[in-house]
N, C-alpha and C positions, 0 to 999 in steps of 0.2 A: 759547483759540479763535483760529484764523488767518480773515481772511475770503475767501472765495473769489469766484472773477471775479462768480457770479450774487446776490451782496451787496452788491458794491460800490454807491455812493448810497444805500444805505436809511438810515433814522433808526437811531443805536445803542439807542433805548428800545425802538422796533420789532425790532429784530432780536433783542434779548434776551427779550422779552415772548414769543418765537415759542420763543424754547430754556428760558425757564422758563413754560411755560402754563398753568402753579395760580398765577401772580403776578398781578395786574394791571397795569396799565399805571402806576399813578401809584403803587405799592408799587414797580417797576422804578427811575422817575425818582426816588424816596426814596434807592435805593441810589446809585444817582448822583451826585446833587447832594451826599450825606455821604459820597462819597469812597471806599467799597466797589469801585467800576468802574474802570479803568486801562485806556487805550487808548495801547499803546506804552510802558506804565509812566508814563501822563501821567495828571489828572484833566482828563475834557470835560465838555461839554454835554451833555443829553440827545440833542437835534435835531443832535449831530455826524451828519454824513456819513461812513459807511465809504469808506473805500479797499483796496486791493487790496493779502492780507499783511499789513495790519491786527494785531495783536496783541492782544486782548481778555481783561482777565486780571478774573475776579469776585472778590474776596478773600471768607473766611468774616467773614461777616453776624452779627452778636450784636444777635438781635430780640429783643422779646417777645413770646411765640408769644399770636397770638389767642384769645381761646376769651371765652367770655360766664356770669357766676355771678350767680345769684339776691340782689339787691342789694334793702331792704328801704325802694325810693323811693318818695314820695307820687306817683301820678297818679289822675286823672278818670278813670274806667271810667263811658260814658253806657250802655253796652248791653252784653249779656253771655248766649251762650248755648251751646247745646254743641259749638255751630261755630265761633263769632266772637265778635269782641267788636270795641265801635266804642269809642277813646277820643279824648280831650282832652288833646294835645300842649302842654306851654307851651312858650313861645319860651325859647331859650337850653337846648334840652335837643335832642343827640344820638340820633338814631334808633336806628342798631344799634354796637355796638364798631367800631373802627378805627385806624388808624396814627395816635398821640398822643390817643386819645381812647377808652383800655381799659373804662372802667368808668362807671358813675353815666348809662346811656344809656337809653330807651325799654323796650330790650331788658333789661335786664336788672333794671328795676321789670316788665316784664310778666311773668317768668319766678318771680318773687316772688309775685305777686297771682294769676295763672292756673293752674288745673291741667294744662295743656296747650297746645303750642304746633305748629304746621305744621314739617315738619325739610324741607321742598321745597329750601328758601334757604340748610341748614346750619348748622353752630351757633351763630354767631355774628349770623345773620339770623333765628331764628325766628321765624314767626308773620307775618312782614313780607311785605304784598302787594304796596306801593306805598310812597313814601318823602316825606316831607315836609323840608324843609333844616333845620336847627340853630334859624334864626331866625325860622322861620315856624310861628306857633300854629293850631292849631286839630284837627278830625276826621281820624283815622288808621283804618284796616278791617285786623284782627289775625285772621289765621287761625288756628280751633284746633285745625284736622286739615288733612291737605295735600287729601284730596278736597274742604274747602271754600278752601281755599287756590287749584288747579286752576279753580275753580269761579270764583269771585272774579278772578282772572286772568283769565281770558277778558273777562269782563264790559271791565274795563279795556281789553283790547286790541282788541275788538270797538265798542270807542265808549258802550257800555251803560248805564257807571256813571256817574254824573253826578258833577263834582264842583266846587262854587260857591266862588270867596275872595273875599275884600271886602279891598278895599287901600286907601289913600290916597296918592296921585301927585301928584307937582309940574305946577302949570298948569293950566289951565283944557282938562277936555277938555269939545268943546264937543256931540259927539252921539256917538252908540253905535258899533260896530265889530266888525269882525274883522281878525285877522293871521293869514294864511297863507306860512309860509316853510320853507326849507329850515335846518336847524338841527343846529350843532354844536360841537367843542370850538375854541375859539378860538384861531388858527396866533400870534398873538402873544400870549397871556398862558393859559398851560395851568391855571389854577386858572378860569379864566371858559368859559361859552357864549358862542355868536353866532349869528346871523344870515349865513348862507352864500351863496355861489351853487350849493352842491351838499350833501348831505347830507341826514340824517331829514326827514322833514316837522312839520311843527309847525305846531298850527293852537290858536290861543285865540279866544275871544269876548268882549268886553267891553261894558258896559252902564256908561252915569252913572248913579250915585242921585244926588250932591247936588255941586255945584262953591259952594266958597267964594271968597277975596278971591285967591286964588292956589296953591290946589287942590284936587284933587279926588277926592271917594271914592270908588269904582270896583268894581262886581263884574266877577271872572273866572270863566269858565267855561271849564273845560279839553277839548278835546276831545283832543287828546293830549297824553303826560306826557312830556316832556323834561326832564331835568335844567335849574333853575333857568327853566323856560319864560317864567314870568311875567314876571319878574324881568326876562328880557331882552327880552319882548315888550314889557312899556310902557319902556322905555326906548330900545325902536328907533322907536315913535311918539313921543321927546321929550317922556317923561312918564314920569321914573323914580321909583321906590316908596321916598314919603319915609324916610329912614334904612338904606338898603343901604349900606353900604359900599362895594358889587364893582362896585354895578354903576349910582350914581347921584356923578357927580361934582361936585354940587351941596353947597354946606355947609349941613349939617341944624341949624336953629334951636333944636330941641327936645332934650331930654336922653332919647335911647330907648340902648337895648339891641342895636336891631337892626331890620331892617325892618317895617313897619308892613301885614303881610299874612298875614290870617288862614282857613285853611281853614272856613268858614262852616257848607256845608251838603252833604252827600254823601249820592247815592240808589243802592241796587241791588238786584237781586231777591234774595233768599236762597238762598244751596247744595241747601238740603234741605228749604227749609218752601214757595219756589215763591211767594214772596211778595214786592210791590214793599216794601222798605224804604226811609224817608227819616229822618235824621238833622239837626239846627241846633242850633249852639251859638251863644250869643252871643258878641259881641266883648268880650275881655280889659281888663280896668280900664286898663291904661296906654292901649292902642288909643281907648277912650272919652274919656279925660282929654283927648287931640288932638283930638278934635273938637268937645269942648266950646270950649278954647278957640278953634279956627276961628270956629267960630258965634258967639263973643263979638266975634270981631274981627269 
């Protein structure tokens, strides 16, 4: 591929994401960064700059192509009907298949346990309405036909469905709150979100339950879903979620796994019965085990 004058200045992830657009954008920078990509017979960055003339050459790609198998994982099924099912995520467990993360995911204990699954998302996402990160436990909503799938989707993007975490954050927060911001992938560190001066909007709610000697347990409530919202909303109030790694650069005292926020409690009317649904799970032993010791300290 040569670049032509009305390419010149774009990002080479961007310009390629446009000539392959079944790829995504951080499947593109994969190829990239391991050397697949040659500009002038050079390896770049992703965020090179085209110039004019440019030489673009994709070498063939030896993937493992995606696809999602009935994997025979333990999970929590709290709710289950001929539409949905609500389950209990633990931490350290992948949602659906992905690049270095084929097997042993959410998806493919559901396709084990479930007789059916939503094909809206394709086959490596079925059933999946809404996403929960890797390190983050708690209630997921698994569509079992794509009209409640449809269905279920709305509700999310119309504000409708309610959905509650309960975190534990460095510091003392000292009264209740909202973050209204504009939100998106972060220009210096492409694996992270930010806080922008332009982009999606993102709005979270948060409430104190309890502040100990130097933190504090904290419900969110989402009003909209951004990748990793949370996570970078208490951390732009200077209150990041003890044990992130991404996104709290504080040293974690405690010996966790991973962030300390747990999807709690999630409400939505139902596809086809026309019925307010709520769901609560408790918080996960390890989650408990922190706060006892707080309390003791």
């Amino acid at each position: 591929m040569i670049v032509s004058k009305e390419k010149v200045g774009s990002r080479l992830d961007i310009f390629l994401q446009e000539k392959y657009s079944d790829k995504t954008r951080s499947h593109i920078k994969h190829w990239i960064e391991n050397g697949y990509v040659l500009v002038n017979g050079k390896k770049v960055k992703a965020g090179y700059n085209l110039k004019l003339n440019d030489q673009i050459e994709v070498l063939e790609v030896q993937e493992k192509k995606l696809s999602a198998e009935a994997q025979d994982i333990p999970i929590e099924i709290i709710y289950e009907d001929n539409d949905l099912a609500v389950v209990n995520k633990p931490q350290g467990m992948v949602v659906h298949p992905a690049v270095k993360n084929y097997d042993h995911t959410l998806v493919n204990a559901l396709m084990f346990k479930l007789d059916s699954l939503s094909s809206i998302n394709g086959i490596i996402r079925p059933g999946i309405v809404h996403r929960l990160d890797k390190d983050t436990s708690g209630l997921i909503i698994i569509a079992k036909n794509d009209f409640a799938h449809v269905e279920l989707s709305k509700q999310i993007a119309n504000k409708t469905c309610k959905r509650i975490y309960w975190a534990i954050v460095d510091g003392i927060v000292k009264n209740d709150g909202e973050i209204i911001s504009n939100f998106g992938r972060d220009p210096k560190n492409r694996l992270k979100m930010a806080v922008l001066d332009n982009g999606k909007l993102a709005h979270t709610i948060y409430r104190v339950i309890k502040n100990f000697s130097n933190y504090t347990l904290v419900e969110f409530e989402l009003k909209t879903g951004r990748t990793h919202q949370i996570r970078v909303h208490s951390a732009y109030i200077h209150h990041p979620i003890v044990g992130d790694k991404l996104y709290n650069p504080n040293k974690c005292k405690f010996n966790l796994q991973g962030q300390l926020l747990h999807a709690k409690k999630i409400s939505f009317v139902h596809p086809t019965q026309h019925k307010e649904m709520t769901f609560e799970i408790d918080l996960p032993d390890y989650f408990k085990k922190i706060i006892k010791i707080l309390e003791n300290n």
